[in-house]
VEXTI-979261 format. One record per residue: residue in three letters; x, y, z of N, C-alpha, C, CB in turn. Coordinates in nm, 2 decimals, m for minus. Each point is the difference from the previous one (the first is absolute). Glycine has a CB too. Layout:
N
atom r:ALA | n_x:X | n_y:Y | n_z:Z | ca_x:X | ca_y:Y | ca_z:Z | c_x:X | c_y:Y | c_z:Z | cb_x:X | cb_y:Y | cb_z:Z
...
//
This chain:
61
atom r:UNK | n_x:m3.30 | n_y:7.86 | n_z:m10.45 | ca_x:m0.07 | ca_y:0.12 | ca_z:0.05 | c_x:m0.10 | c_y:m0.04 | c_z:0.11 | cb_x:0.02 | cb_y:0.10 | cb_z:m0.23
atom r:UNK | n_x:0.01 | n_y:m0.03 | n_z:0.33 | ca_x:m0.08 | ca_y:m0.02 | ca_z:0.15 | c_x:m0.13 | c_y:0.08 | c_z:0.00 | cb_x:0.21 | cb_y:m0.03 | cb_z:0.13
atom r:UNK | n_x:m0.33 | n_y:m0.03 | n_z:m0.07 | ca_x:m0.09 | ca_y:0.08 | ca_z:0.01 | c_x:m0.01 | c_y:0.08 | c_z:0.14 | cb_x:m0.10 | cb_y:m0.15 | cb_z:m0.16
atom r:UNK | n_x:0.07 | n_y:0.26 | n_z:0.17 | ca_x:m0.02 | ca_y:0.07 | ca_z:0.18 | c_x:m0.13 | c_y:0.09 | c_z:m0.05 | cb_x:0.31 | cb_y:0.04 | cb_z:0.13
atom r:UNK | n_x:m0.32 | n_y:m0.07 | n_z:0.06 | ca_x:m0.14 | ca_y:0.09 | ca_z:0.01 | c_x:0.02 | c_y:0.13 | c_z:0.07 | cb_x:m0.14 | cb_y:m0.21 | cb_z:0.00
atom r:UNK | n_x:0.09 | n_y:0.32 | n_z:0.01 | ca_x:0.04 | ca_y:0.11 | ca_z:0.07 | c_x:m0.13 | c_y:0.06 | c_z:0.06 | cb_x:0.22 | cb_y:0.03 | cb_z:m0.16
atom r:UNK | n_x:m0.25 | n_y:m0.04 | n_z:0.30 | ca_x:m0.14 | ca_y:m0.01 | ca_z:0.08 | c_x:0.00 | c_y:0.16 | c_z:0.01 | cb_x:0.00 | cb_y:m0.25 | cb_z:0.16
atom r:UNK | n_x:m0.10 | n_y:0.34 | n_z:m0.15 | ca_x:m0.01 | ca_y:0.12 | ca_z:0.02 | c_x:m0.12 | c_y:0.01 | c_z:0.12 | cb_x:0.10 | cb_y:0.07 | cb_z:m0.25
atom r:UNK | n_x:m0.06 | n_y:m0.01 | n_z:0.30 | ca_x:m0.15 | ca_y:0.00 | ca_z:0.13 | c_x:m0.03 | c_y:0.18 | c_z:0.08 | cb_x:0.08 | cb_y:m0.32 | cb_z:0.11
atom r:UNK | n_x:m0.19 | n_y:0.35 | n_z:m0.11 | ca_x:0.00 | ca_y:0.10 | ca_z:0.11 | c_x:m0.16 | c_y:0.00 | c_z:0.05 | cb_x:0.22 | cb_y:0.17 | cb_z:m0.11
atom r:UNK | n_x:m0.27 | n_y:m0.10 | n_z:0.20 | ca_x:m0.07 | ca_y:0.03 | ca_z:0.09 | c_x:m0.08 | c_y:0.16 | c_z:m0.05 | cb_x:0.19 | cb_y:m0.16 | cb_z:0.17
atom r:UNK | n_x:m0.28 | n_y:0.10 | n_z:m0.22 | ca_x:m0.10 | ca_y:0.13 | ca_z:m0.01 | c_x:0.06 | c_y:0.08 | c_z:m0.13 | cb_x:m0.05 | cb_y:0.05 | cb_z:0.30
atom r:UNK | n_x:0.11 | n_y:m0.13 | n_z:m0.41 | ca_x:0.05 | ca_y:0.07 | ca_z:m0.11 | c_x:m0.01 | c_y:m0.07 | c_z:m0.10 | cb_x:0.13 | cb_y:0.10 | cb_z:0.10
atom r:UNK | n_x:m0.17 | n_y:m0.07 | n_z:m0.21 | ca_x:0.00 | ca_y:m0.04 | ca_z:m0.14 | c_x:0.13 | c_y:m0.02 | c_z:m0.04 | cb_x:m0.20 | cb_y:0.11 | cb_z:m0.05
atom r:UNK | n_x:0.32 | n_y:m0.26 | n_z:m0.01 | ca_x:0.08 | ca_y:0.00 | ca_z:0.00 | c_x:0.06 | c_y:0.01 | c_z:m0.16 | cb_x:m0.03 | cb_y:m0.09 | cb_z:0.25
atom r:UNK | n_x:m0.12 | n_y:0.13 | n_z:m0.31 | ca_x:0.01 | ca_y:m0.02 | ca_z:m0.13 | c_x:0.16 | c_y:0.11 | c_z:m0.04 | cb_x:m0.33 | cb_y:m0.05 | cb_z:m0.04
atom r:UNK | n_x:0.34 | n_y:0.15 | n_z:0.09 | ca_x:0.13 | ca_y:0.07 | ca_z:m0.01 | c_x:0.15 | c_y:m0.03 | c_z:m0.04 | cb_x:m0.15 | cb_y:0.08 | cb_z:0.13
atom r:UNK | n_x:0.16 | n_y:m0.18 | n_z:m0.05 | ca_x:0.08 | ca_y:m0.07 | ca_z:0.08 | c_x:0.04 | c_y:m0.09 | c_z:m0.12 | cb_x:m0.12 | cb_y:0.03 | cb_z:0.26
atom r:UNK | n_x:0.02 | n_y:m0.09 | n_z:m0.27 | ca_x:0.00 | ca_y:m0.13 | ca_z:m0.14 | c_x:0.03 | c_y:0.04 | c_z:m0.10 | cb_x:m0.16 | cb_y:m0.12 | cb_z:0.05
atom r:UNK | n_x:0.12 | n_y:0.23 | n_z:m0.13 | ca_x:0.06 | ca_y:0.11 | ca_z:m0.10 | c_x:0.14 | c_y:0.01 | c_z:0.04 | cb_x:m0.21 | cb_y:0.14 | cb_z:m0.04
atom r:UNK | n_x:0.25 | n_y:m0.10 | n_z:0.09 | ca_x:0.12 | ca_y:0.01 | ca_z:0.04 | c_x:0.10 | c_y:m0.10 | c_z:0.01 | cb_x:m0.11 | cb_y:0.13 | cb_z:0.09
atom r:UNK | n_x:0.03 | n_y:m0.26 | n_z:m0.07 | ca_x:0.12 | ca_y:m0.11 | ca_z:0.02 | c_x:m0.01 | c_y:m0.05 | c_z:m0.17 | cb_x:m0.03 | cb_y:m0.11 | cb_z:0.31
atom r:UNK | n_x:m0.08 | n_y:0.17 | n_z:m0.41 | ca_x:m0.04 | ca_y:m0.03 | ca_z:m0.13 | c_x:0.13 | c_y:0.00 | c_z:m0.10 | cb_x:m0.24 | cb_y:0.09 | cb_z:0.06
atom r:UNK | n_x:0.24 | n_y:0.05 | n_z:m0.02 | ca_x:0.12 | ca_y:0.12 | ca_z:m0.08 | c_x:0.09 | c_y:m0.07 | c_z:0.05 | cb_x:m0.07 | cb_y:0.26 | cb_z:0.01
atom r:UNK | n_x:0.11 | n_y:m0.28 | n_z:0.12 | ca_x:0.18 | ca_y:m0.04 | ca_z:0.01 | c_x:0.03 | c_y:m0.16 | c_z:m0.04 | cb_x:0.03 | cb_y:0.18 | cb_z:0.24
atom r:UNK | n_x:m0.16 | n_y:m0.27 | n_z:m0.22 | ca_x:0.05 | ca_y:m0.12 | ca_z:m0.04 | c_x:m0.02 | c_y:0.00 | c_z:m0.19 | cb_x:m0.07 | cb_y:m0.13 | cb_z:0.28
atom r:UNK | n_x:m0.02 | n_y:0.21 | n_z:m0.32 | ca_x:0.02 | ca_y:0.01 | ca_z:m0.15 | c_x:m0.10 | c_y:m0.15 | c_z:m0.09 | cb_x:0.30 | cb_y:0.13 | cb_z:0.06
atom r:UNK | n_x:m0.27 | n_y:m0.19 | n_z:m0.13 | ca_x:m0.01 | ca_y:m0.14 | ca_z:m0.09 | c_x:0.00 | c_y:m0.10 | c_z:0.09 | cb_x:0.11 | cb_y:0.06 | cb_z:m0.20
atom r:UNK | n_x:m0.09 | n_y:m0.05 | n_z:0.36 | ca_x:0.05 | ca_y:m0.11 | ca_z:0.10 | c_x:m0.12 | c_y:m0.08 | c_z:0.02 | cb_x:0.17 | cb_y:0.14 | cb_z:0.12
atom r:UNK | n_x:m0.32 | n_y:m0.04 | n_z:m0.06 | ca_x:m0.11 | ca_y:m0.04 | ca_z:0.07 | c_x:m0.06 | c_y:m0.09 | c_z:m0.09 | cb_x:m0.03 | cb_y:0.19 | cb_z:0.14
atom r:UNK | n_x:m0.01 | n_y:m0.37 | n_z:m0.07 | ca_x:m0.11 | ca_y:m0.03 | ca_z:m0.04 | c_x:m0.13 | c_y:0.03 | c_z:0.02 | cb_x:0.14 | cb_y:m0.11 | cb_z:m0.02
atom r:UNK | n_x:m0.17 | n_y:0.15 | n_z:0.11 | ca_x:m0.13 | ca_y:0.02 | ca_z:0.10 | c_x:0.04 | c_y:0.05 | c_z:0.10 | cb_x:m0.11 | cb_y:m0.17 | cb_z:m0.05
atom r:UNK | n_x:m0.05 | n_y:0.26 | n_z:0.06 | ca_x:m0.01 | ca_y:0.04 | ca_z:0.17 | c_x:m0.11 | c_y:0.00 | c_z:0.03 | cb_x:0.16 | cb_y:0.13 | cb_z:0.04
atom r:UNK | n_x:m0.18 | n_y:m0.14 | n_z:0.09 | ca_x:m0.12 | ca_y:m0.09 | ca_z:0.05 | c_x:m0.05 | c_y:0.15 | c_z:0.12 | cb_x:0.11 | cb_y:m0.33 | cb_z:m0.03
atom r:UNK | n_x:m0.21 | n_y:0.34 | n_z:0.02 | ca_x:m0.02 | ca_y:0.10 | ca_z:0.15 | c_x:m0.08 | c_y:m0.07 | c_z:0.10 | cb_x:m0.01 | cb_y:0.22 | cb_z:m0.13
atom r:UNK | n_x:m0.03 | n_y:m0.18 | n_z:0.25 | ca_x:m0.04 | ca_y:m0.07 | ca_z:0.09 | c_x:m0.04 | c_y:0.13 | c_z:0.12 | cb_x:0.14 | cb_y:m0.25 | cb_z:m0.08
atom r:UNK | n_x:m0.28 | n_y:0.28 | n_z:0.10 | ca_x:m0.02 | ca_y:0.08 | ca_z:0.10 | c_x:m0.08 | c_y:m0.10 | c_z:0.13 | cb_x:m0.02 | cb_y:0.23 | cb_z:m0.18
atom r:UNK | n_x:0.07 | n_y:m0.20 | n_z:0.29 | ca_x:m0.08 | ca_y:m0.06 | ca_z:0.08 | c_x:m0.03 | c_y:0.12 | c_z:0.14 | cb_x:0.10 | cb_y:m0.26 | cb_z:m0.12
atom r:UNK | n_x:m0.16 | n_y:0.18 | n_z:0.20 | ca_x:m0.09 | ca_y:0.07 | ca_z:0.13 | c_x:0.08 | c_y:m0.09 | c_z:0.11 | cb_x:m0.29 | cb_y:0.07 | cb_z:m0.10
atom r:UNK | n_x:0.42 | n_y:0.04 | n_z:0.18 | ca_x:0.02 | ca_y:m0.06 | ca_z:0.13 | c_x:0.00 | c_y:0.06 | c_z:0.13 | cb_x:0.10 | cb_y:m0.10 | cb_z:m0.12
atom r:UNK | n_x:m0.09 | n_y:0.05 | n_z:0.21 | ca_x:0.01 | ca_y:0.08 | ca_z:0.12 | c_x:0.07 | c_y:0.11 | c_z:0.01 | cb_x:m0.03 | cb_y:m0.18 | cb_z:0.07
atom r:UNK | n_x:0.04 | n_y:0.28 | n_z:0.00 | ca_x:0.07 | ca_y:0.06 | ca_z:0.01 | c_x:0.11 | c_y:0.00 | c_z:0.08 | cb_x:m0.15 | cb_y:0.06 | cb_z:m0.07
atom r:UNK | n_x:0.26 | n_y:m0.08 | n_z:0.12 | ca_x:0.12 | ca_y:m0.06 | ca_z:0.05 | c_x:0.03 | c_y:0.11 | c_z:0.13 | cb_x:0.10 | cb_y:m0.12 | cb_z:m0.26
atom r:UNK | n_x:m0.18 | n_y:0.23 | n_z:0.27 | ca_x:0.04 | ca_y:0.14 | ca_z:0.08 | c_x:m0.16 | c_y:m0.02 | c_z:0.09 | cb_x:0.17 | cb_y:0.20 | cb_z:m0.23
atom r:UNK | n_x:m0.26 | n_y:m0.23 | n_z:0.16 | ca_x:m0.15 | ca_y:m0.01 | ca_z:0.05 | c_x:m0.11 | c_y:m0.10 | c_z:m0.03 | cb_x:0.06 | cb_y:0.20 | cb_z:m0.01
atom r:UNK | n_x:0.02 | n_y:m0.30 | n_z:0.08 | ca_x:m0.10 | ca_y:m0.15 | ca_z:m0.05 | c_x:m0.12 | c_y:0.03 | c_z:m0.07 | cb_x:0.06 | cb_y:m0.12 | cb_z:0.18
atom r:UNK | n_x:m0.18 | n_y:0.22 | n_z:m0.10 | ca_x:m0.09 | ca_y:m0.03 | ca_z:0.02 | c_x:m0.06 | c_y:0.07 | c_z:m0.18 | cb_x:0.02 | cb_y:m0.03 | cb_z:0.33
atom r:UNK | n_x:0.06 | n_y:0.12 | n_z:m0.38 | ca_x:m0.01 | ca_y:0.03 | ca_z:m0.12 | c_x:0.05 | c_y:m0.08 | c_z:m0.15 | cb_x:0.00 | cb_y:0.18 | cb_z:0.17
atom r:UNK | n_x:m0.02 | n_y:m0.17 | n_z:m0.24 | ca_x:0.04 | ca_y:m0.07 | ca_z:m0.14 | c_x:0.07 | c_y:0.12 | c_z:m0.09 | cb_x:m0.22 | cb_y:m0.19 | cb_z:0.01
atom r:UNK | n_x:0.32 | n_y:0.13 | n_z:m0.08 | ca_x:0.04 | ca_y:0.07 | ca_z:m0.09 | c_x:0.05 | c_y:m0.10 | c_z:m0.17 | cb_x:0.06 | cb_y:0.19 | cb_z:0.25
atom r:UNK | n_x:m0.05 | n_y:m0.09 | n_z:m0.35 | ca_x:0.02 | ca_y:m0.05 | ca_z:m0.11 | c_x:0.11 | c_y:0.00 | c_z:m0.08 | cb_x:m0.19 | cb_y:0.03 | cb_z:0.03
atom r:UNK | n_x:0.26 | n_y:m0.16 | n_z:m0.05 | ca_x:0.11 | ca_y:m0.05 | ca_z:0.01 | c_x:0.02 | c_y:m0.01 | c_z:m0.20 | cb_x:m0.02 | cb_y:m0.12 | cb_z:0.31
atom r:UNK | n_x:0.10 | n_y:0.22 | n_z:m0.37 | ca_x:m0.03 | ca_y:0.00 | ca_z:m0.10 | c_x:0.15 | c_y:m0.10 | c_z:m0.07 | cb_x:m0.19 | cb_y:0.25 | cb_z:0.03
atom r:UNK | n_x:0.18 | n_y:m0.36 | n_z:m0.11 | ca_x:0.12 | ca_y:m0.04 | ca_z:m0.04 | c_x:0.02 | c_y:m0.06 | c_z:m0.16 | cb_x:0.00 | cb_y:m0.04 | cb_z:0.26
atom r:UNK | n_x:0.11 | n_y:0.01 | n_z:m0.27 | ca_x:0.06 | ca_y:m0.04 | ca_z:m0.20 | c_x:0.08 | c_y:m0.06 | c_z:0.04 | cb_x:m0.01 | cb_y:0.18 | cb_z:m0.19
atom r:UNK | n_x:0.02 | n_y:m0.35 | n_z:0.07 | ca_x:0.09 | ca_y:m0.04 | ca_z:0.00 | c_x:0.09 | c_y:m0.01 | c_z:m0.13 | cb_x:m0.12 | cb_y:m0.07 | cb_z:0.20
atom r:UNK | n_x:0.19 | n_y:0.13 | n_z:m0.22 | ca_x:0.08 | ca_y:m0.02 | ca_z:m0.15 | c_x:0.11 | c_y:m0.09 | c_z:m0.01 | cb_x:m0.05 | cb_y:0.22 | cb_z:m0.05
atom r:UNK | n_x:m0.01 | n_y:m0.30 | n_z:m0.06 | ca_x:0.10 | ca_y:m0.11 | ca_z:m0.03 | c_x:0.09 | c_y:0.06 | c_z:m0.13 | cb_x:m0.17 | cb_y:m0.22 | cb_z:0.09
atom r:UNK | n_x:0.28 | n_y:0.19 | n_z:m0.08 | ca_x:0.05 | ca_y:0.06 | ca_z:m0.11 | c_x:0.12 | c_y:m0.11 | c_z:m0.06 | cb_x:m0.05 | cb_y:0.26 | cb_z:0.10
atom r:UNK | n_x:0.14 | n_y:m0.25 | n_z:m0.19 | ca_x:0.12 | ca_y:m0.06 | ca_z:m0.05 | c_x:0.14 | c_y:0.06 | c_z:0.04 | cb_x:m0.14 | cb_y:m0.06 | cb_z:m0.20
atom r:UNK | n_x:0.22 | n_y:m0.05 | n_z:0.26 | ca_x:0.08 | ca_y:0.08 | ca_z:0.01 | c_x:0.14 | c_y:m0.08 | c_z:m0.08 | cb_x:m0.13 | cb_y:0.13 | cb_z:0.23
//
């Protein structure tokens, strides 16, 4: 049994949704998930920041 991780990321969104979602379809799989928000540039408008919301779920496969 292999372990994988499955990265989720977006931009100005709570991806908590997202993670539910990958909850239900992987089932008994997930060991952990990890979230991670951070503050980056904006890629359209340097001079602004934006918030980079992300999960990483490790699961069994």
């Amino acid at each position: 049994m292999g372990m994988q991780v499955h990265h989720v990321a977006q931009f100005d969104k709570d991806v908590a949704s997202e993670v539910t979602q990958w909850l239900k379809y992987l089932k008994g799989q997930v060991t952990s998930v990890q979230f991670l928000t951070t503050t980056v540039p904006d890629p359209k408008a340097p001079e602004k920041w934006r918030v980079q919301y992300e999960a990483y779920i490790t699961y069994q496969q």
